[in-house]
N, C-alpha and C positions, 0 to 999 in steps of 0.2 A: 504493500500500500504506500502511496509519494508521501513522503512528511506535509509537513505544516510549508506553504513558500514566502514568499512576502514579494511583488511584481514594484519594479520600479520604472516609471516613464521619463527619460532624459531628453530633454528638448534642447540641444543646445545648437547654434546657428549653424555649423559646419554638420555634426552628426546627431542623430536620434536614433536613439539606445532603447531596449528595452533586458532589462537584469534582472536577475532572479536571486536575492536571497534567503536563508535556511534563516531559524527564527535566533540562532546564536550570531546573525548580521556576515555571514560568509557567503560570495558569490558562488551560485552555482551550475549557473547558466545564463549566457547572453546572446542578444542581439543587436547586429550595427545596420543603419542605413544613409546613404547621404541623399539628400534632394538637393534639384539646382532652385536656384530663383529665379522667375518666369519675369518676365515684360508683359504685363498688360496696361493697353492704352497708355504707355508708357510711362509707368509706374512699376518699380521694383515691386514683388509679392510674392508671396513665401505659398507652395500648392498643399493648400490648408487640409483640405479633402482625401488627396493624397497620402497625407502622415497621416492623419486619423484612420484612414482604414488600411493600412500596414499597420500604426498600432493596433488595432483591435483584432487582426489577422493572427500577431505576431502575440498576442496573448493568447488565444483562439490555441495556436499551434503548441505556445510554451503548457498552458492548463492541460494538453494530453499526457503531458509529464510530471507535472506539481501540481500540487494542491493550494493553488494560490487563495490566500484567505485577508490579502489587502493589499491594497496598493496605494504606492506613495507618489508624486507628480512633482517633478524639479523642472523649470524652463529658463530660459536666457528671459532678462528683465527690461525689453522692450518693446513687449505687444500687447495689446488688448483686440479683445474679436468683438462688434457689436452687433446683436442679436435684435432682429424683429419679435413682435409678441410671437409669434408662431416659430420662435428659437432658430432663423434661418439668418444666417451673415448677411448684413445688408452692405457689408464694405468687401472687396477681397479682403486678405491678410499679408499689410504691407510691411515688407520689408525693413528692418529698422538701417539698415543702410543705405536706404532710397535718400537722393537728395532732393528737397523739396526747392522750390524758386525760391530764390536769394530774396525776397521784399514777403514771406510766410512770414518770414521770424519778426519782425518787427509788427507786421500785422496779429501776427499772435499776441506782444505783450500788451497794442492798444487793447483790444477786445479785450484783456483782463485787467486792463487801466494800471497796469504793475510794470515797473523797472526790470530789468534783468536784476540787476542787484537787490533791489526788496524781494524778487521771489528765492532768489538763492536763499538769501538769509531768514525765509517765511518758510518752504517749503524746502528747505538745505538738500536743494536742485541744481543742478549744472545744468546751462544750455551746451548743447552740441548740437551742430548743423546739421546732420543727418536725424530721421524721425527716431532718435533713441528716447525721447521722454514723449511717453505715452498720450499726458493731454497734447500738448503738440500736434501727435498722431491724431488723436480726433477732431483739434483743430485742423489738418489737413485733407481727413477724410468732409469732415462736414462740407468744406472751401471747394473741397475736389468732385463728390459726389452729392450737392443739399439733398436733392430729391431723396434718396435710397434713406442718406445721416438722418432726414425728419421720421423715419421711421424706428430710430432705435428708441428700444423699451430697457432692455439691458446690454448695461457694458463690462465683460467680463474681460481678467487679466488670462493670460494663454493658461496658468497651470488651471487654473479657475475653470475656463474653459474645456479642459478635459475631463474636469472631474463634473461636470454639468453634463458632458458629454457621456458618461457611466453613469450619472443618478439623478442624472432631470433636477439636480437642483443647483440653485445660484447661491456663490459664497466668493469671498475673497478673505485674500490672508495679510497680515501687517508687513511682512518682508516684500511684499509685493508693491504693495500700495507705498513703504516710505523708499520704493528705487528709484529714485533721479524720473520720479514721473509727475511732477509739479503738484500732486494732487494732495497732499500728503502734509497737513497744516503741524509743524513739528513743535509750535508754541503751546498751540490747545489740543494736541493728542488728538485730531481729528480730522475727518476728510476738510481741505480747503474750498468751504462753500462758492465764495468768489471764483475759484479756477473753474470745479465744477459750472457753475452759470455760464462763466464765458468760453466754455468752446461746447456747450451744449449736451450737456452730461445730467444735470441735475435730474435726481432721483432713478439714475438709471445704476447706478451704481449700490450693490448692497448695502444696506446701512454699518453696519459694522464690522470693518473687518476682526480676523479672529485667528487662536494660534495655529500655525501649518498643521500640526499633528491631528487637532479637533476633527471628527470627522464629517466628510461633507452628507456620508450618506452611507447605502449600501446599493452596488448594482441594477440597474432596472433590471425588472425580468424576461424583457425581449434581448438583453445585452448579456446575460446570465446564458437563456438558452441558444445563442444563436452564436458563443466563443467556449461553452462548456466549463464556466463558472458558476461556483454556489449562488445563489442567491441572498446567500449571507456573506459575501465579499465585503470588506471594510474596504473605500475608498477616505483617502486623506485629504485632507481641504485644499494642500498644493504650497511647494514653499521656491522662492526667488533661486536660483543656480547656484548666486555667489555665497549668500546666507547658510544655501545646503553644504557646501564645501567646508565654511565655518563650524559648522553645527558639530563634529565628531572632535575637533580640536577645543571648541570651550567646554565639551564633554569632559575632556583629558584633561588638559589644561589648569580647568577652576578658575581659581583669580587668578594664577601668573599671569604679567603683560608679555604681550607675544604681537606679530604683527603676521598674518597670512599672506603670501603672496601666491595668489590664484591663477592662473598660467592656462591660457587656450585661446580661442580667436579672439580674445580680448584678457590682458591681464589686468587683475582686480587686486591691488594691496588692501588690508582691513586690518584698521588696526582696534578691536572693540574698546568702548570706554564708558562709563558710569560719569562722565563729565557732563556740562552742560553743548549743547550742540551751538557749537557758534563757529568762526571761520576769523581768520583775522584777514586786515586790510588786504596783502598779498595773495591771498588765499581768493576772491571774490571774483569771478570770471574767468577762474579756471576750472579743471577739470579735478576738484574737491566737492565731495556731499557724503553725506550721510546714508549709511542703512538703515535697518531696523533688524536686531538679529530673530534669532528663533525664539528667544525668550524674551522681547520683546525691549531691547537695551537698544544704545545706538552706537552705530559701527563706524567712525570714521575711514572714508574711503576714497582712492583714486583707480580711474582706470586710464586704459591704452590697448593701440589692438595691434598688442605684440604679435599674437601667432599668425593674424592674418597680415602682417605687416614680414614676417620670416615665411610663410610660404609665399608670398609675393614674390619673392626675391629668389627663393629657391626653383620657382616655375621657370624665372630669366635663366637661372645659372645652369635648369637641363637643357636649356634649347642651345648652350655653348658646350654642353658636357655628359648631356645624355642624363636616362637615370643612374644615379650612385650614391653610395653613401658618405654620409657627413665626416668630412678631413678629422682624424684624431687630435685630442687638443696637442696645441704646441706651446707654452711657453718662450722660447725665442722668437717665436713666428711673434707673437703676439708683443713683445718687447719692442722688435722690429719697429711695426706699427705704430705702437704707441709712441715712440723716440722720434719716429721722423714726422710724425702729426702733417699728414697734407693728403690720408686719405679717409673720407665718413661717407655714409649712407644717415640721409636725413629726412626726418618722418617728415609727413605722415602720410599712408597710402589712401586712408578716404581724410579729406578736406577739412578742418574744423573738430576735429576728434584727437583724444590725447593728452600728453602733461604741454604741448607745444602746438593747439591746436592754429595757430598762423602762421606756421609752418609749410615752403614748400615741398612735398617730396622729391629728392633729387640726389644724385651723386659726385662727391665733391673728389677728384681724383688730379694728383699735382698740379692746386691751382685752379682747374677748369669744371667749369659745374655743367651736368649732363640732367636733363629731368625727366621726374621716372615717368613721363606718360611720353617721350622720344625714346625711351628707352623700350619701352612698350613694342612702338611701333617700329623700331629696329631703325629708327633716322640717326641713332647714334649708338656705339658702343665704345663706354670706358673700357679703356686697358686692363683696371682692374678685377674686372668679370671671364678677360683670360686666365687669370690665375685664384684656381677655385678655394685654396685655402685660405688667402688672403682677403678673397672674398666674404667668407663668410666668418674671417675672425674680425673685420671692419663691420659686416652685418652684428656680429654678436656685442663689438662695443656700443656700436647705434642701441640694440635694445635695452643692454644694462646699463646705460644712462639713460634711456629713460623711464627704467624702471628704481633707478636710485632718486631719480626727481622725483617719482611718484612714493617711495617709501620715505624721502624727507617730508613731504605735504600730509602723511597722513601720523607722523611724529612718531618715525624709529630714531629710537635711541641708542647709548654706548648700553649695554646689559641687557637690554629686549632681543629676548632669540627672534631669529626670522626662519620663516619655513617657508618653503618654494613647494607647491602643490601642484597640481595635474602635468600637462605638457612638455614643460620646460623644466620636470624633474630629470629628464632625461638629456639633457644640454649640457654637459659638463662644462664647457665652454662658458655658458651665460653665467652659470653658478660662481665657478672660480672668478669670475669680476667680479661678482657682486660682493662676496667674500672678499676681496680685494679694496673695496670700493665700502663696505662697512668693518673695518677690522675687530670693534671693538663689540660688537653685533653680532652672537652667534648664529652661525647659519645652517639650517637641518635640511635634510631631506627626509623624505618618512618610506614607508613601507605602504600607505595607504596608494591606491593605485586611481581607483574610482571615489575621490574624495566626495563628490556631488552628488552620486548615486548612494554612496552609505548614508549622507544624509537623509535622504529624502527616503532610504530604506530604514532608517530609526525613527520618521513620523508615521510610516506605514505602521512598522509593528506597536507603536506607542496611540494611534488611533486605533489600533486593535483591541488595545487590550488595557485602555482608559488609562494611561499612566504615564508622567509626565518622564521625554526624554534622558535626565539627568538619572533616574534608577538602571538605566542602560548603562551609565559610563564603565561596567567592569566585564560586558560583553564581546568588547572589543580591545586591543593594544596599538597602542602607534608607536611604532620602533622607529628612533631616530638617527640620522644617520650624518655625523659630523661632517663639513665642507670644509679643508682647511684654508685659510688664508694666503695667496701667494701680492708677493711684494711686485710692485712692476715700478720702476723710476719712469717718472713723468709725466705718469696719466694724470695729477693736476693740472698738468698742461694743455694735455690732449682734451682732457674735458674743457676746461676754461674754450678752449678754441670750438669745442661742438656747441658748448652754449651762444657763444658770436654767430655763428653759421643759423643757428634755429630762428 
């Protein structure tokens, strides 16, 4: 007879997972798919229809094996689906790296009669030029689509929207609602009624959100019999990606200060705090704001889109070098570099996103600057794209700077360990700088492989079985794994000069 399973749904931009873990939180079977993003009427949109029914297949197929008795819902934190009374999307599901026309954003903050800087510091929101903050997103679908937008009744967030999608009922969670999605008033612990009004949300939104683990329901029973589930399936109310990642480390953790560094097609530093949520002067129009964790604290955070900014660049480097694998690290190689300072790779590959979102993407190789969208189109090739190791140990210093800008804004300090999670645990290369680049900074690596899905697989079992995450902390270990330090002369320098370039 299959034991007890526990199904996790991972939605994250690049891949969408579906996991299976045993009720002691160990994987025991998976599923990976990728989807591309579609062009319609030209607009970036993600084939919503598509991933739902490969998930629901892909449970369908895993349930002939386990005994799934809940499921937990993790997604990347920039979508909402908007629902006609009759539960039908009246918008696609747009893309959050669609760029909207350059005169939205302004028009956005008249309509909410708000500054960029009052909403930062009202809803501890960062703008970014692409639709990564949610009301946005509905200010662009209402602008883009009135007719369809006058129909929505409810506006759900993406995990929200799956688990509606299993139990016909409507919920949202706090990790969700306080992501860089303006809606999320962080003075009065409450949704931002004014945001809400002005892009055309009011009362469409559940009244209260509530903790990820709570559950949203149990299975309908056309969804029960038609994937060969119980009809006593526990589904979980749905919690943020980055939050889920968090969630196994303040498990472990407690009160040590620690700072996460989240690692996939966008990296997420977090550094949790029981302080009050404020931002200082330097801080205000960049890319700083606030979480909300699992247990409902606030998470000081910055992002960047590391990974999709390093597969960028490795797509260029097969078309000179074919498929292969990444150059073993070199120390001297990397000395080289750093000493003669005249060669960088400088973000950002989408526009307005980042710790340097005015930045142009471009490559700076002795002296002469090449930009990455001629680079694209083959009207130019740097020299340094000949030489594949060099290449990608100038890629590897481009992201550890700006991932050390991003762990000084969110206040790593000298004795605050740092831990590098998903992706770029496996970069030896980016690690050793950054280790380099914080010496006084412990820097771990863990054992944890699928940081996002154990999360979101500990509100699975914790809405099963009504009990709050933290009685979990001895079900699992995080073994960590020391980064040493190596010394390089000069990278003051070499950074001083990437910061002039940005």
């Amino acid at each position: 007879m299959a034991k007890d399973a526990l199904a996790v749904f991972d939605v994250g931009k690049t891949n969408k997972k579906v996991l299976i873990y045993d009720r002691t939180l160990n994987v025991v079977d998976r599923r990976y798919r990728h989807f591309d993003t579609l062009l319609q009427e030209g607009v970036e949109v993600e084939p919503l229809e598509a991933i739902q029914e490969w998930f629901l297949d892909t449970l369908g197929e895993l349930a002939r094996d386990h005994s799934i008795i809940s499921i937990g819902i993790t997604t990347h934190g920039a979508s909402m689906v908007f629902l006609d009374d009759q539960g039908i999307p009246v918008c696609p599901l747009v893309s959050y790296t669609h760029q909207p026309p350059q005169e939205l954003h302004q028009q956005f903050f008249d309509a909410l009669g708000a500054s960029r800087e009052e909403l930062q510091q009202r809803t501890a929101t960062v703008e970014l030029k692409p639709l990564i903050n949610p009301a946005k997103l509905a200010f662009f679908c209402r602008s883009r689509w009135p007719e369809e937008f006058a129909r929505v009744r409810h506006a759900l967030f993406l995990p929200q929207y799956f688990a509606w999608l299993l139990t016909g009922q409507h919920s949202s969670d706090y990790t969700y609602a306080g992501c860089h999605t303006y809606l999320w008033n962080f003075s009065s612990w409450s949704w931002d009624a004014q945001v809400l009004a002005g892009v055309g949300l009011e009362g469409a939104v559940p009244p209260e959100p509530r903790s990820p683990w709570c559950p949203a329901g149990t299975v309908l029973p056309q969804v029960a019999r038609s994937r060969g589930l119980s009809p006593e399936t526990t589904v979980a109310t749905g919690i943020h990606d980055s939050n889920a990642s968090l969630l196994p480390y303040l498990l472990r953790k407690g009160s040590e200060r620690f700072v996460l560094n989240s690692t996939g097609t966008w990296c997420v530093a977090m550094h949790p705090t029981t302080g009050p949520v404020t931002f200082r002067p330097d801080e205000v129009g960049k890319s700083v704001f606030y979480n909300i964790s699992a247990f409902g604290d606030p998470v000081k955070t910055t992002i960047l889109l590391g990974g999709l900014e390093f597969g960028t660049y490795r797509e260029i480097l097969e078309q000179f070098h074919g498929d292969h694998d990444l150059p073993p690290f070199n120390t001297a190689l990397y000395q080289r570099v750093i000493e003669g300072c005249h060669q960088f790779i400088i973000p950002g590959v989408v526009p307005g996103t980042g710790q340097f979102p005015d930045s142009r993407p471009r490559i700076i190789d002795e002296g002469r600057e090449y930009l990455l969208e001629d680079i694209r189109q083959g009207r130019v090739v740097p020299p340094i794209l000949q030489d594949l190791p060099r290449a990608y140990a100038v890629l590897n210093l481009s992201l550890a700077l700006q991932s050390k800008t991003a762990l000084e804004r969110v206040g790593l300090a000298p004795g605050v360990s740092l831990f590098t999670e998903g992706g770029f645990r496996n970069n030896r290369d980016y690690n050793a700088l950054l280790a380099a680049f914080f010496p006084d900074s412990p820097l771990f690596l863990t054992n944890i492989e699928e940081a996002t899905s154990l999360g979101a697989a500990i509100t699975a079992l914790a809405a099963r079985e009504g009990r709050d995450p933290r009685e979990y902390r001895d079900l699992f270990e995080i073994e960590e794994f020391s980064v040493p330090s190596v010394a390089f002369h000069g990278l003051g320098e070499y950074e001083r000069a990437f910061r002039d370039l940005v």
